[in-house]
N, C-alpha and C positions, 0 to 999 in steps of 0.2 A: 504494500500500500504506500502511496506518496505523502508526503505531509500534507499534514491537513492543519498545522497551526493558526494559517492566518485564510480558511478556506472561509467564506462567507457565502454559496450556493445554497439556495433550500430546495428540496423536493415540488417541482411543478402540481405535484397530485395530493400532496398530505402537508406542505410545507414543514418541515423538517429536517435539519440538515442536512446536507448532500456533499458524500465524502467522495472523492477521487480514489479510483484502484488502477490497477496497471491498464486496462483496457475496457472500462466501462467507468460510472460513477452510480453509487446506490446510498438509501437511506436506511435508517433502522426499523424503516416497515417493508424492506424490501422490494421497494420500486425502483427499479436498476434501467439507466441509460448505457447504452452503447459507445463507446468514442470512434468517432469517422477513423476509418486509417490513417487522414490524414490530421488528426488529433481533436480537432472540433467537435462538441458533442451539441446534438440537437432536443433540446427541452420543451419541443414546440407538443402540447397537446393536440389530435385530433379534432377534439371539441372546442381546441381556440381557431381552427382554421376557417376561414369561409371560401376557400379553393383547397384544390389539391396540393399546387406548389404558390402559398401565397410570396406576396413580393415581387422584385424585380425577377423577370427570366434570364433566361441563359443571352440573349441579344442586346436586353438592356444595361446587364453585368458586364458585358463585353464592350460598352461603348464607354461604359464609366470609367473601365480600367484604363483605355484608351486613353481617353481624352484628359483623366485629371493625371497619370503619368507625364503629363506636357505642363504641368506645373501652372498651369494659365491662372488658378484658383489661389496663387501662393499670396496673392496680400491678406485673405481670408488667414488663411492656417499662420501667417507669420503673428497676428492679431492674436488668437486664440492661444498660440504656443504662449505669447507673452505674458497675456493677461491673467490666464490660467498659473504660469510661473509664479508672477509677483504677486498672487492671492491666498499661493501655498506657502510662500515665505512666510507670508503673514498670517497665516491658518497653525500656522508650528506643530504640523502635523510630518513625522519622518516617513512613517510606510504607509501612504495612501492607497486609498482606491477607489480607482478611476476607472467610469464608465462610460463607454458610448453608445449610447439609446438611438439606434437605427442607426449602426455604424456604414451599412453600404459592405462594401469594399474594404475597408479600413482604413481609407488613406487617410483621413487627419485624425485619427487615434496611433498613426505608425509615426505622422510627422510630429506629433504630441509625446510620443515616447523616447524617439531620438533627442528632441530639444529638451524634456527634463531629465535624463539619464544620470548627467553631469552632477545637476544639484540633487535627484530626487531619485537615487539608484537604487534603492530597496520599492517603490510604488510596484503596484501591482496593477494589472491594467484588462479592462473587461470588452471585449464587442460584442453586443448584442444587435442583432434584426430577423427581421421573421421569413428573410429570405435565403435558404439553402445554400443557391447558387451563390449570394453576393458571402456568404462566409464560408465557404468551401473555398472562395478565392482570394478573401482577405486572408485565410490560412495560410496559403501558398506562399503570398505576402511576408507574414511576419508570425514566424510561428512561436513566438516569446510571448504573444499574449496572448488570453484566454478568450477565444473564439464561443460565442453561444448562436444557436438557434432558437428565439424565443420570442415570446410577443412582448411590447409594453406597456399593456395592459394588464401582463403578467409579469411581473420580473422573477425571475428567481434568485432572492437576493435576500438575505435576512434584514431585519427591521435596524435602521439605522446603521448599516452597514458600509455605504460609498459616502466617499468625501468629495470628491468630484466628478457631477455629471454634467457632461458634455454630447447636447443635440444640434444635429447641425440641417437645416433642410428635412427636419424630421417631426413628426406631432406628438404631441407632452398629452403627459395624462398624471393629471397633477395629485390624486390622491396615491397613487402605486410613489412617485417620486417624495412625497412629504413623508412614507411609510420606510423610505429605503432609506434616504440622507440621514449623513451625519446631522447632531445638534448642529456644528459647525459648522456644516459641506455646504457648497458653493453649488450654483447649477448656471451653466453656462451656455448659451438659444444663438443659435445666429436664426436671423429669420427676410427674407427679402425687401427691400427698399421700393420703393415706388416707380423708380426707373431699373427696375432690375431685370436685366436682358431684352430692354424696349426696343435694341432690334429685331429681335426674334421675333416677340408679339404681334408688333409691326407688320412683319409677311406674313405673319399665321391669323389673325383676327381681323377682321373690319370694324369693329369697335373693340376699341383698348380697356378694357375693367379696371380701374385704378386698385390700385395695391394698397392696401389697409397695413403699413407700418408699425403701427400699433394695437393692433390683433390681440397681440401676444399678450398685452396690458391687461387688455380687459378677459381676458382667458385666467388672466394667475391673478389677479387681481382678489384679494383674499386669502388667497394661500401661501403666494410668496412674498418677499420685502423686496422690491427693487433694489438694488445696489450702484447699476450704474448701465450706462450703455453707448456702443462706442461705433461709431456709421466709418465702415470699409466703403471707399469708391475707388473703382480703377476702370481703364479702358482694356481689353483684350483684344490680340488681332489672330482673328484665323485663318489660316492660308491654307485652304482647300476645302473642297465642298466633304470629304470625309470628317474632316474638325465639327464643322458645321453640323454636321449630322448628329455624330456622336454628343455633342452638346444638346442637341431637341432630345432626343432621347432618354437624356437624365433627366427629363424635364416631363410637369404635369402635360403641357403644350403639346406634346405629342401625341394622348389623346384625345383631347379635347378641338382638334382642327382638323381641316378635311385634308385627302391626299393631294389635293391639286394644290393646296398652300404651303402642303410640307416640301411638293416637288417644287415649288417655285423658290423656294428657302435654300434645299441641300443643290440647288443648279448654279447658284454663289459659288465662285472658286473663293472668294475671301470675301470676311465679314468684320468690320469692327466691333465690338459688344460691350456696353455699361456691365458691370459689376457694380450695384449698391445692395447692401446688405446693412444688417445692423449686429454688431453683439452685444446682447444683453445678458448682465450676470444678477442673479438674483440668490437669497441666502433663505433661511425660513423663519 
């Protein structure tokens, strides 16, 4: 059996601790997960799914990998690395843990790891989302962190366990996060800006839906304490109608527009694109 000193997993079915063994993880009612061969285990119930494989599919994963590999998102993660840092200084917490609630891919829980290693080398580090595919391939990624398969609506997390959560383009569901955090813990939202990818929209819609910035307010509003929040704007350039592509596709836009707008979009050999986003940290 591996250490389980500093293990914080519960049983998806009984909540219960959920200890790690050499090739599975189980509780002491005997509900026993399997670990992927390639180390990631899936905590996803049945009865949390409303598809077969929910989440992104196997072509949606494939452009994410793509596209944010090209680093075009890096004023985003340089923001988050920071803010995230100078919070844990001040949190005087040495072996964290850190979650990513609908990590995707893993890429800014991988760029997150790199940049606190230095200061923050004992943290322990979680991805969670409910998509198979996109954590079979953040695995592949970076196999130093603890890959889950699970919803968050369910975390499998014990009560006051994470000290930093970290969602990025992702939906909160704020009683499972008030049940998980530290007294201390910090929770950290990027969530899109008002011109955020308005050229995109641009080719795909005939009327533009303004983006409600502050959504996010009025959703946590009662539950968490604002702390601060800090607006990322950059311009990206894409040089090819594959970029282009791969970018619609991480994106809600892609089903919500018809094909004749999506083909008028990805026929761009190059595309300039707004980046506004905001990050918002909030405590409890």
């Amino acid at each position: 059996m591996l250490s389980v000193e500093n293990t914080i997993l519960t049983c998806p079915v009984c909540a219960s601790s959920l200890l790690p063994y050499e090739k599975f993880y189980a509780c002491e009612n005997k509900h026993t997960f399997d670990k992927a061969k390639q180390g990631y285990v899936n905590l996803l119930l049945s009865n949390q799914k409303k598809t077969l494989e929910p989440g992104d599919n196997k072509e949606m994963v494939k452009s994410r990998i793509d596209f944010l590999k090209q680093d075009h998102y890096l004023p985003i993660v340089e923001t988050i690395n920071q803010t995230i840092l100078e919070n844990l200084q001040l949190m005087n917490i040495t072996h964290p843990n850190i979650v990513d609630l609908g990590c995707g891919v893993g890429y800014y829980l991988s760029k997150l790891k790199q940049a606190l290693a230095p200061t923050f080398p004992h943290a322990t580090y979680w991805g969670a989302d409910i998509s198979k595919e996109a954590i079979h391939c953040a695995n592949q990624q970076d196999k130093a962190i603890s890959w889950l398969v699970c919803s968050s609506k369910n975390l499998p997390f014990a009560p006051q366990s994470v000290d930093v959560i970290l969602s990025v383009f992702a939906p909160l569901y704020n009683e499972e996060i008030q049940r998980v955090l530290s007294p201390n813990g910090k929770i950290f939202v990027v969530t899109p800006g008002r011109n955020h990818l308005f050229e995109l929209r641009r080719f795909l819609f005939d009327e533009l839906k303004e983006i409600d910035d502050e959504k996010l307010l009025q959703k946590t509003e009662g539950c968490f304490a604002l702390e601060g929040s800090i607006p990322i704007q950059a311009t990206i350039e894409l040089n090819s109608s594959q970029e282009i592509e791969d970018l619609l596709k991480m994106t809600p836009f892609y089903w919500r527009s018809s094909k004749i707008k999506k083909d008028v979009l990805v026929s761009q050999e190059s595309l300039s694109v707004t980046i506004d986003v905001t990050l918002w940290v909030f405590s409890l």
